[in-house]
C-alpha positions as CSV (number, residue, x, y, z in Angstrom):
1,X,-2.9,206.8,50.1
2,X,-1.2,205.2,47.3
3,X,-0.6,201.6,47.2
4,X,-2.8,200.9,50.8
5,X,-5.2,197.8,50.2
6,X,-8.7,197.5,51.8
7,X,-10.0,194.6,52.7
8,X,-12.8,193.6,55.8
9,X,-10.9,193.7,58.7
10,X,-9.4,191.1,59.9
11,X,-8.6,189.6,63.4
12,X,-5.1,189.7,65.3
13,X,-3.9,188.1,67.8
14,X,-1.2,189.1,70.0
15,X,0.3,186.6,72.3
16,X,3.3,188.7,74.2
17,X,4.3,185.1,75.4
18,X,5.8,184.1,72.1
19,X,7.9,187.0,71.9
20,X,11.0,185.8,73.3
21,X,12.3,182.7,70.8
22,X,15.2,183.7,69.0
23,X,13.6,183.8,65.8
24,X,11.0,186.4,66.7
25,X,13.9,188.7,68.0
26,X,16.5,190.0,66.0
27,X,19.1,193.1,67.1
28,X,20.6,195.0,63.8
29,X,23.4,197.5,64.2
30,X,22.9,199.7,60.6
31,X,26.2,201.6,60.6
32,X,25.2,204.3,64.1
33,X,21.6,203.6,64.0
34,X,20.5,200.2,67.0
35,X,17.4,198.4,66.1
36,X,15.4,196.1,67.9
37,X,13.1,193.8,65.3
38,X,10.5,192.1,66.6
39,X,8.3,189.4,64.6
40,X,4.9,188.8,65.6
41,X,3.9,186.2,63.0
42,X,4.7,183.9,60.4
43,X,5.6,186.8,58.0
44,X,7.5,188.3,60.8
45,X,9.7,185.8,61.6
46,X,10.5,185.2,57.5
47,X,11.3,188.5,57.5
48,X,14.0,188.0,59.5
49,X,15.6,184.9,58.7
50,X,16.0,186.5,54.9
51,X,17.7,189.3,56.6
52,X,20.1,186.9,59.0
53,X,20.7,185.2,55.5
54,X,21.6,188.4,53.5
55,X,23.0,191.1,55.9
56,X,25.7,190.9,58.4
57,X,23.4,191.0,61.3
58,X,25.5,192.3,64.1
59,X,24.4,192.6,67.7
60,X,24.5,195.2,70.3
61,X,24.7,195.8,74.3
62,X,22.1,198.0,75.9
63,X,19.0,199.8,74.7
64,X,18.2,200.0,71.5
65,X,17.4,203.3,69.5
66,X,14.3,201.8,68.0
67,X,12.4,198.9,68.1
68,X,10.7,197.8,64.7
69,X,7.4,195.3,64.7
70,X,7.2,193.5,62.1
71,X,4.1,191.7,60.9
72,X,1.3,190.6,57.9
73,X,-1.8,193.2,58.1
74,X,-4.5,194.2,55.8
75,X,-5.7,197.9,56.1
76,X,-9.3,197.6,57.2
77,X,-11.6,200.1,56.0
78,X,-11.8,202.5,59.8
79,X,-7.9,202.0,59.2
80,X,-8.6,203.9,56.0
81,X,-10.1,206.5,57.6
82,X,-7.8,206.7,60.8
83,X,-5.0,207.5,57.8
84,X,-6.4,211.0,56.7
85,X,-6.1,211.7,60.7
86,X,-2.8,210.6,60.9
87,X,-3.5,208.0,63.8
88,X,-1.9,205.2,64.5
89,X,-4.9,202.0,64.2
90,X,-5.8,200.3,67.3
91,X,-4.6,197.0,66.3
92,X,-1.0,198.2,65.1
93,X,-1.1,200.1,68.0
94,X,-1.5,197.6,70.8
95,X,2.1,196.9,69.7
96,X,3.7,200.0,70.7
97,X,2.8,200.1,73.7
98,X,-0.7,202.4,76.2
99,X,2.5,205.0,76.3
100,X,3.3,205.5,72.9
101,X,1.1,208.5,71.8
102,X,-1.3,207.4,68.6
103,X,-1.4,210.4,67.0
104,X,0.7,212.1,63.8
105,X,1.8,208.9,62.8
106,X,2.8,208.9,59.0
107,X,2.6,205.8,56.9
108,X,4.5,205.2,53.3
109,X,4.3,201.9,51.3
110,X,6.1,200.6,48.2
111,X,5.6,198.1,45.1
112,X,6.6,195.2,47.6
113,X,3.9,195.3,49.6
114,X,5.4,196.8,52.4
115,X,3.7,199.8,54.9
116,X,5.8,201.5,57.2
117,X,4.6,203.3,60.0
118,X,6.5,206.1,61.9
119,X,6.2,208.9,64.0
120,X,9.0,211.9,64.9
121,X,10.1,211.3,68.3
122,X,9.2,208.2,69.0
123,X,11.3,205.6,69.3
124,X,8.6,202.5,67.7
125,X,7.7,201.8,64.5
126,X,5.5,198.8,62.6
127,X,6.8,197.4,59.3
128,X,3.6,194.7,57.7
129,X,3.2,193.3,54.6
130,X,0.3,192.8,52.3
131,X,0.1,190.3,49.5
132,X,-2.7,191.9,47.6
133,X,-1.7,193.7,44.6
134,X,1.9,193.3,44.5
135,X,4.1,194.1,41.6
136,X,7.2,191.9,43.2
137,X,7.9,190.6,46.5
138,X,11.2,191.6,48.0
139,X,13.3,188.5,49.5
140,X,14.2,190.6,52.5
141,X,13.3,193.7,54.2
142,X,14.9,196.8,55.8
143,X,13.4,199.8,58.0
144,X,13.9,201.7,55.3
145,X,11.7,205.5,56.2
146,X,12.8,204.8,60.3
147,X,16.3,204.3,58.6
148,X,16.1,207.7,56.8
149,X,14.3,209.3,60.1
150,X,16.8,208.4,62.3
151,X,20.1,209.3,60.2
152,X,18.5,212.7,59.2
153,X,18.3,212.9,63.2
154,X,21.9,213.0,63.6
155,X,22.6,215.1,60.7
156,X,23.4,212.5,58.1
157,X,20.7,210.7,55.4
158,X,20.4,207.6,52.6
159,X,22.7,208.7,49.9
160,X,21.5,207.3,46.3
161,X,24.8,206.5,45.5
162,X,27.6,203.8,45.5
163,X,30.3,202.7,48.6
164,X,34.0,201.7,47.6
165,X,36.8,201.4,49.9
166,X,41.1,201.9,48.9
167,X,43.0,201.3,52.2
168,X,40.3,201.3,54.1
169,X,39.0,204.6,53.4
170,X,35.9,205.1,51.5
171,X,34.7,206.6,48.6
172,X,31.3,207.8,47.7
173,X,30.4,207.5,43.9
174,X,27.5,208.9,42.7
175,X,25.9,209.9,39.1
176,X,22.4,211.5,37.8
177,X,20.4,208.3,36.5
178,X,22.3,206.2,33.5
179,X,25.6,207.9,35.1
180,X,27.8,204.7,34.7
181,X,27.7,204.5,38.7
182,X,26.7,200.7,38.6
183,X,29.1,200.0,35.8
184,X,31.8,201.7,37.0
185,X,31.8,199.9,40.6
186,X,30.6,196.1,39.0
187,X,34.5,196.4,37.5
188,X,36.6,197.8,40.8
189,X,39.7,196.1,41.0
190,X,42.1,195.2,44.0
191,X,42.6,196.6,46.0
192,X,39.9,198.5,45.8
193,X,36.6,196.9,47.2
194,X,32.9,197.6,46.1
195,X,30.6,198.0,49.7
196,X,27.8,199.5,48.0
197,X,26.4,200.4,44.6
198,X,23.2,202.1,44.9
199,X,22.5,203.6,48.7
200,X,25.0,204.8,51.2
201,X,23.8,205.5,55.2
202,X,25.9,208.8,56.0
203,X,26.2,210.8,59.3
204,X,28.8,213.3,60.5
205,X,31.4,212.2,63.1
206,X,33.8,213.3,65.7
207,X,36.5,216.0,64.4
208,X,34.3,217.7,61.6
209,X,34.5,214.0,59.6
210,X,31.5,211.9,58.2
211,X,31.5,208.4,58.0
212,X,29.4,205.6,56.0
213,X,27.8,202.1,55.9
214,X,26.8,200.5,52.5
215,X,22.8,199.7,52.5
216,X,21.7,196.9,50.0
217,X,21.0,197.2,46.3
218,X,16.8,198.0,45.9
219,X,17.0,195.9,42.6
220,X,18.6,193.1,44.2
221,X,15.8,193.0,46.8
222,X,13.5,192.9,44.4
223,X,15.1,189.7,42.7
224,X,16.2,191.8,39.8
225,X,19.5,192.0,39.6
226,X,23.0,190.6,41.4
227,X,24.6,192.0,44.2
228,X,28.0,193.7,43.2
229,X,31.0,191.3,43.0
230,X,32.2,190.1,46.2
231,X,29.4,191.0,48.0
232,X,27.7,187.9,49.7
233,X,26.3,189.1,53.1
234,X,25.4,193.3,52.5
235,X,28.0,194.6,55.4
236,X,25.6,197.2,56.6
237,X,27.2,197.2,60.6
238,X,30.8,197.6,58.8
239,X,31.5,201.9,59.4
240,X,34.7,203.8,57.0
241,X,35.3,207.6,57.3
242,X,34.5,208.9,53.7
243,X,37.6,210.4,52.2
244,X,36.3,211.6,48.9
245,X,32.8,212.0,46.8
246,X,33.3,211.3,43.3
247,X,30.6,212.8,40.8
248,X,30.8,210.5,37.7
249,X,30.4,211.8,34.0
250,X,30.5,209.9,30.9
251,X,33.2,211.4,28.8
252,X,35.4,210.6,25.7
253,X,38.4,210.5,28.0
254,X,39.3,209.4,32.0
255,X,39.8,212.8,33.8
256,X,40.0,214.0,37.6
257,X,39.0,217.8,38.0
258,X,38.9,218.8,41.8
259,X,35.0,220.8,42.7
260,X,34.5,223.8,45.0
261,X,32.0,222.6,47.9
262,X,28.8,224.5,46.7
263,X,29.0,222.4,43.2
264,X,29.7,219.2,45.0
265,X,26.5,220.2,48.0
266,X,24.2,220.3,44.8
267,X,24.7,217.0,43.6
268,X,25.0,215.5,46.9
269,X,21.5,217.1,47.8
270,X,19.5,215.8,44.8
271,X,21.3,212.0,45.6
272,X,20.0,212.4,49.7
273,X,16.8,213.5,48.3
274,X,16.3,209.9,46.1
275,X,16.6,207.1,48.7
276,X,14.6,205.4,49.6
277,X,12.1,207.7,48.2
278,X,12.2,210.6,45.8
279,X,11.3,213.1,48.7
280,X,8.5,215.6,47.4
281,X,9.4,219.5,47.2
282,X,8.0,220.2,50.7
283,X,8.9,217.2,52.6
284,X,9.8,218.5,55.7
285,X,12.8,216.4,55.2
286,X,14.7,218.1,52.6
287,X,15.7,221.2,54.5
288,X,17.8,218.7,56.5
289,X,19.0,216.9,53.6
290,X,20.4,220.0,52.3
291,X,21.9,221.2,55.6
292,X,23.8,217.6,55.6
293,X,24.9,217.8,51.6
294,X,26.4,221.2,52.6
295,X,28.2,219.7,55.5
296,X,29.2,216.8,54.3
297,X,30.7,218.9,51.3
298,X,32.5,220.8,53.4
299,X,34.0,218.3,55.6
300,X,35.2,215.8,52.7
301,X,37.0,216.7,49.2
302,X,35.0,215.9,45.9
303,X,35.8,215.7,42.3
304,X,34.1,215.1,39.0
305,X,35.4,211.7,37.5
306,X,35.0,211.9,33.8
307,X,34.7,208.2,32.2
308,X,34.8,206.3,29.5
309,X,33.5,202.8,29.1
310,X,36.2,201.0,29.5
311,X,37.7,200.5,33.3
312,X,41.1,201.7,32.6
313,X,39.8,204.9,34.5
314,X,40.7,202.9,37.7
315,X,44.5,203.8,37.6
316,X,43.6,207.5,37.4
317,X,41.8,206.9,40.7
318,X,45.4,205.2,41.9
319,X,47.4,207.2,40.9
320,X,45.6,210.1,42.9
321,X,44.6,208.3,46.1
322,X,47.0,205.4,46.5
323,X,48.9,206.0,49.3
């Protein structure tokens, strides 16, 4: 498995006693999606003080659609081996509980450090960190693959693409790599309003709509860049009904052309399919990411937005949706 460290294996301890101080427990409403976050150590609990520090952490009444353990863990060697079988290992799963099956578990790391363990229809995952070999820590951490799980669930997915909102109605922006789609939302002026720039949760809604929540910037967890202006606390609770997809191109001039939905359902597929990982060819995701680009292509009106560098493409964009 790429990027899993082995090391002896070490001890854990589990003291369900210390679970109930308020910074072991955090609830995090992620536009639909209710999570439960639970720290079990000192990593843990970091974990989610940098989130109560970066993302509008909102709470929520009754159960929650997934509860997320979050801890510092070292593959072991038998955990190595328990991988190619797709099992849970024993001392991650003492966490989830004697119910929770501990089979067809599936486990997907990243340069931070971070593992993520999850299984379809089962409403647990773990979330631990390793130090060893580490290209760049991130300062805080999301659920990223139960994210993506759980929105494909109800039809939606993690758009690789940017979140702006005109009247409070929002607009999905996205580009093919080096699009201008960072560029183009770093200069949004008033009163339009930059949510997102670079991954968008979206699910379809009541009356044939779809609605979105903005999702941090990857390169501003990993310390590498700023969030977009006026974003100080990632609002990832806050929920808009998307009015319009805009697929930018760089162009000599600023022009508006209206797309038919199967051109618009392309482009919207290949952006579900990048976040928060470039989804192989036959991940059994992808045929649900492409039933939701068609959907969500249907329900909402798109249009290519030729560019230039300047920003003065912004009053085409008023002129056609200020209302």
């Amino acid at each position: 498995m790429p990027g899993a460290t082995v090391s002896p294996s070490t001890s854990f301890e589990y003291n369900a006693a210390d679970m109930h101080t308020s910074a072991d427990l955090l609830k995090l409403t992620v536009g639909p999606l209710r999570y439960r976050l639970v720290a079990h150590d000192a990593w843990g609990r970091g974990a989610l003080a940098r989130l109560r520090e970066n993302v509008e952490c909102v709470p929520f009444d009754g159960a929650a659609d997934r509860t997320v353990h979050l801890l510092e863990y070292v593959l072991g060697r038998e955990d190595i081996q328990g991988l190619e079988s797709h099992r849970l290992p024993e001392r991650l799963a003492e966490l989830v509980g004697a119910r929770c099956p501990k089979e067809r578990w599936g486990v997907t790391t990243d340069t931070t450090g971070c593992a993520a363990w999850n299984r379809s229809g089962t409403a647990s995952s773990v979330l631990t960190y390793s130090a060893q070999f580490v290209e760049q820590p991130a300062c805080f951490e999301l659920p990223w693959q139960a994210m993506l799980m759980d929105s494909v669930a109800r039809g939606g997915g993690i758009l690789h693409g940017g979140l702006a909102t005109l009247n409070q109605r929002g607009y999905i922006f996205t580009a093919p790599p080096g699009g201008g789609k960072t560029t183009a939302l770093s200069r949004t002026p008033p009163p339009w309003k930059t949510m997102a720039d670079d991954a968008v949760l979206i699910w379809p809604a009541a009356r044939e709509r779809f609605r979105a929540s903005a999702l941090p910037t990857w390169s501003v967890l990993l310390q590498r860049s700023q969030a977009p202006p006026g974003v100080e606390r990632w609002g990832v609770a806050t929920c808009v009904d998307v009015a319009g997809i805009l697929l930018l191109r760089k162009a000599r001039a600023n022009r508006l052309s209206a797309l038919e939905p199967i051109v618009a359902a392309q482009a919207l597929y290949r952006a579900l399919s990048e976040h928060p990982r470039v989804l192989a060819n036959r991940d059994p995701l992808r045929k649900d990411l492409f039933r939701a680009a068609c959907a969500l292509a249907r329900a909402v009106p798109a249009w290519e937005l030729e560019l230039t560098r300047r920003a003065d493409f912004w009053s085409v964009l008023n002129d056609a949706f200020a209302c």
